[in-house]
N, C-alpha and C positions, 0 to 999 in steps of 0.2 A: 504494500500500500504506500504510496507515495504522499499521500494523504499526512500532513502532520498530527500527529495524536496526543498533543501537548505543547505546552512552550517548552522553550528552550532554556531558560534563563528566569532570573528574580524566584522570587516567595514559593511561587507556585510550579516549578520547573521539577521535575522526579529524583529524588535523592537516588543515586547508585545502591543497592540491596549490597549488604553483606554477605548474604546467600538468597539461591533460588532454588524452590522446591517446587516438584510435583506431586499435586493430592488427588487421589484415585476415587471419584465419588461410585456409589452406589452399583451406578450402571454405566461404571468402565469410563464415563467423564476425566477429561483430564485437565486439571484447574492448575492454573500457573499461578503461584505463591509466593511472596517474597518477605523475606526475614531482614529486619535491620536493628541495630543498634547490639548492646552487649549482648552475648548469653544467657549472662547470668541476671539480667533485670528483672523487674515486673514485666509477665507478659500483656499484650493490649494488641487483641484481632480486629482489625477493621473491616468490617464489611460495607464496599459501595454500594452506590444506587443503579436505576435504570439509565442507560445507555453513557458509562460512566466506567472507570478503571480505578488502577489501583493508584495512574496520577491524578486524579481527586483528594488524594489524603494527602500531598507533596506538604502540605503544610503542619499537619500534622504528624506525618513522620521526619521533619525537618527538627520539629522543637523535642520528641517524646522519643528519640532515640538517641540522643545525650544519656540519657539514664533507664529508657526500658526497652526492653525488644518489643520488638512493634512489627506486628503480622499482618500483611496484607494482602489481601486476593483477585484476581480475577474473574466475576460473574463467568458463567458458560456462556461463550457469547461475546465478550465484554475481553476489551484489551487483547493480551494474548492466550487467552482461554478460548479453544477453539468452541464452535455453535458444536450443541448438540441434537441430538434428535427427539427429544423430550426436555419440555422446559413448564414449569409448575411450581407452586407451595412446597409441594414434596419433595421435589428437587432441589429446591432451593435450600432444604435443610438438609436434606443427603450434603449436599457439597460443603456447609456449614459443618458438620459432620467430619468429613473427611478432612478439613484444612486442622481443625483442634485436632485429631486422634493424630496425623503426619507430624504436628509442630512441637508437643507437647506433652513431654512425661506421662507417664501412667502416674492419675493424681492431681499431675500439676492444675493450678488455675488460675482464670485469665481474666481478664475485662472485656469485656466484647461489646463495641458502638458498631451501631448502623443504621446509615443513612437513608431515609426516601425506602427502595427497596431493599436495601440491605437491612435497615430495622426492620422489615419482613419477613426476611428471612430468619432475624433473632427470633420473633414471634411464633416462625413456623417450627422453627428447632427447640424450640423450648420444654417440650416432654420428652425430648431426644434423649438416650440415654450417655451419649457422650458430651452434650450440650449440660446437662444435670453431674455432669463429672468434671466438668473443667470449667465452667462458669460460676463466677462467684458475684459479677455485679456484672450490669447492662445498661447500657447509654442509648438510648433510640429520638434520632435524631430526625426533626420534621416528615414523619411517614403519619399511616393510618393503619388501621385494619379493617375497614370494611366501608363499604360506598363512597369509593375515592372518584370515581366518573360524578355521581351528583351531588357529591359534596365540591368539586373543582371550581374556583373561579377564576379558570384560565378568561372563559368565553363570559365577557362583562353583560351579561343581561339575565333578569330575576332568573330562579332557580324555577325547573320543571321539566320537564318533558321537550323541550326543544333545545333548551341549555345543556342538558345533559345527552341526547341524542348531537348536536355540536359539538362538544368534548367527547365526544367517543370518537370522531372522525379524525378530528382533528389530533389527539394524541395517537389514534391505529394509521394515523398516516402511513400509506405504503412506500413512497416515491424518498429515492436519496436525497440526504437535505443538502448538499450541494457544496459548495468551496465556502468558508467563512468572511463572509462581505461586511461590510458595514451593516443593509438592510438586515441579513442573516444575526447578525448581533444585537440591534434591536429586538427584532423578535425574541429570542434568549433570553433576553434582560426582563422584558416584558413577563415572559410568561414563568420565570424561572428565579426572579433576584428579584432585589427588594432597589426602590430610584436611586439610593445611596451607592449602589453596587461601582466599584472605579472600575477605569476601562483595563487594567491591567486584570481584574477578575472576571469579567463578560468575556473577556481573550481568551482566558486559560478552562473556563470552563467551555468556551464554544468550539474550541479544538478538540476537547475531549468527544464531546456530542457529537459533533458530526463524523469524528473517525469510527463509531458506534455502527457495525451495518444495518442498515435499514431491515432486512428482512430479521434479523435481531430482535432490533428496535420495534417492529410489528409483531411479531411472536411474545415477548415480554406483555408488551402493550394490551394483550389480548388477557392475560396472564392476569394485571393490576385490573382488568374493569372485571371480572370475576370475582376479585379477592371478596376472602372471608375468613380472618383471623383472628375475632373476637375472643373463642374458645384458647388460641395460643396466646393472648395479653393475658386471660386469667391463669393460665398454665407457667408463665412465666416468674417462678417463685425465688428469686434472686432479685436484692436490694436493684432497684432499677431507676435512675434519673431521667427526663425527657425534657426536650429542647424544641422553640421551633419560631421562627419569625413570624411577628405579626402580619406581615407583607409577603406571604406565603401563602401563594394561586392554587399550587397543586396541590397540595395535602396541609391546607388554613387548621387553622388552631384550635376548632372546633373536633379536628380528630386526636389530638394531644390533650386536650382538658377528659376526654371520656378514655382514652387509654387512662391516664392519670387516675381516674378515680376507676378504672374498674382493676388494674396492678394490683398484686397482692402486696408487693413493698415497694410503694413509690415514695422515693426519697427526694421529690425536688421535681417540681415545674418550672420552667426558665422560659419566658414567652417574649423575644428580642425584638424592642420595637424599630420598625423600619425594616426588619433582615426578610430577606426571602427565602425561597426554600434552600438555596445552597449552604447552609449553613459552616458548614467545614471550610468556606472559600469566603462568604463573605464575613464571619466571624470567628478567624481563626483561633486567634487569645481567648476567647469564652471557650471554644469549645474544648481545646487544649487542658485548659483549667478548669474542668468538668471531669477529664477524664484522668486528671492526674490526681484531685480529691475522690474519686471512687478507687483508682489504685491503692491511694493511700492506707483508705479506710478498710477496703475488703479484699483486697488483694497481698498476698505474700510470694515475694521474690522468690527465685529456684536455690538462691542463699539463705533465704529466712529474715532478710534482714527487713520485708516489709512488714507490716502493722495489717492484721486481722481485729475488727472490731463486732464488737456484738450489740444490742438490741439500742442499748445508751448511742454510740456514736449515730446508728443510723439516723434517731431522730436527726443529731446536732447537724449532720450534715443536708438530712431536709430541710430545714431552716437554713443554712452558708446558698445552699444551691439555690433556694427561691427566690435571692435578693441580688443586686447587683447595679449598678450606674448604669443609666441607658438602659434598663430592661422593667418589664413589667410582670407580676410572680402571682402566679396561682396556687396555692395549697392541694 
């Protein structure tokens, strides 16, 4: 592909992996994985979104592998994770599956954030039996779990039946979205970022999108207006934080306030006013520091030297996580 599938340079450009692995899902899938920072760290698996890689985290494995190892993967599909021939909820937590059992001691445990679809996929793995062995807290970042087509306000007019028949088209787009132009980038920004977004982050996220293939990006597409994850939010029994911009089209805050209260341990609603759905990209430093107070608190390094907390911390840090400058906080 000649196609760039990311910048090159600044904030958002792809740190070099320490190592690179392959995780073997379910049904023979082969997910290209990449390991950064020390060994011996806290580990922290990030799972991307739809039509999106593992240079989406460039920011957050740039700051969080100074001091943790930081796991990151390829969607099937996605990056250079080649398409598969079955792609699903189920699949998405097979491959979830597979990247923790490849990275991660028998035992060891990790923090696992994901974005858009990749907090989906935490959702869908979440009664997984290797998900329940290696996760000890979860970060889910601007997603949903269920009526993400009529909940959307990509397409600006009242919600119903013609709103949400318009977002189905309009996101199951078949046709390749084309070289990244100016006009191209608007669009982007619009339907994806919040007006603050700078143009160094509409750049690096819209290189990412569009190196995304289309019929990928259709297959997925079809995938999210299905979703129904409700039973995997209750399932998901690990101290869990959520984050999500107020200026957030695709998956708006109204899906994050009802994850939140329906979590069996939801430690922190963080609701960023102005951010759009990229949150990894347009507010790198919060989310950084979201995911380095849940390391703290519930996560122990492959040394021991981190801090496992019990029932007392969880509150205190649902109370640090729901406040902040610039942000507005849900309980």
């Amino acid at each position: 592909m000649t196609r760039l599938t990311s910048v090159k340079s600044g904030p958002y450009a792809p740190p070099v992996p320490v190592r690179e692995v392959t995780a073997v899902s379910a049904d023979g899938a082969r997910l290209h994985v990449e390991v950064h920072g020390p060994e011996d760290g806290p580990a922290v698996v990030l799972a991307h979104g739809w039509t999106c890689s593992t240079a989406f985290w460039a920011a957050q494995i740039r700051d969080l592998a100074a001091d943790h190892r930081v796991i990151a993967y390829d969607q099937r599909g996605h990056g250079r994770t080649p398409a598969a021939t079955h792609c699903s909820t189920d699949t998405l937590a097979d491959d979830l599956e597979a990247v923790l059992t490849v990275t991660l001691a028998p035992g060891e445990q990790a923090l696992v954030a994901g974005h858009s679809m990749g907090g989906m996929t935490v959702m869908a793995a979440s009664a997984r039996p290797a998900f329940q062995e290696h996760v000890s807290a979860a970060l889910l970042l601007s997603t949903g779990s269920s009526n993400l087509v009529a909940e959307s306000l990509v397409v600006p007019i009242r919600p119903g039946r013609l709103r949400t028949w318009l977002t189905r088209k309009l996101l199951g787009f078949r046709f390749p979205l084309g070289p990244v132009t100016p006009v191209a980038k608007a669009v982007l920004k619009y339907g994806t970022m919040g007006a603050g977004a700078s143009p160094l982050m509409v750049e690096a996220c819209a290189r990412i999108a569009h190196a995304c293939p289309s019929r990928v990006r259709y297959t997925w597409a079809h995938v999210l207006d299905l979703l129904d994850l409700d039973d995997g939010v209750r399932e998901l029994r690990v101290p869990t934080a959520v984050v999500v911009g107020t200026s957030d089209r695709l998956t708006p805050p109204v899906h994050s306030r009802a994850m939140a209260a329906a979590l069996p341990e939801c430690v922190g609603l963080t609701e960023l006013t102005g951010v759009g759905h990229m949150t990894p990209v347009e507010a790198p430093e919060l989310v950084c520091s979201r995911i380095r107070e849940l390391v703290t608190t519930y996560v122990t390094s492959v040394s021991g030297a981190g801090a496992s907390a019990g029932t007392g911390a969880g509150t205190g840090l649902g109370m640090g996580m729901g406040m902040g400058i610039g942000e507005e906080a849900s309980a």
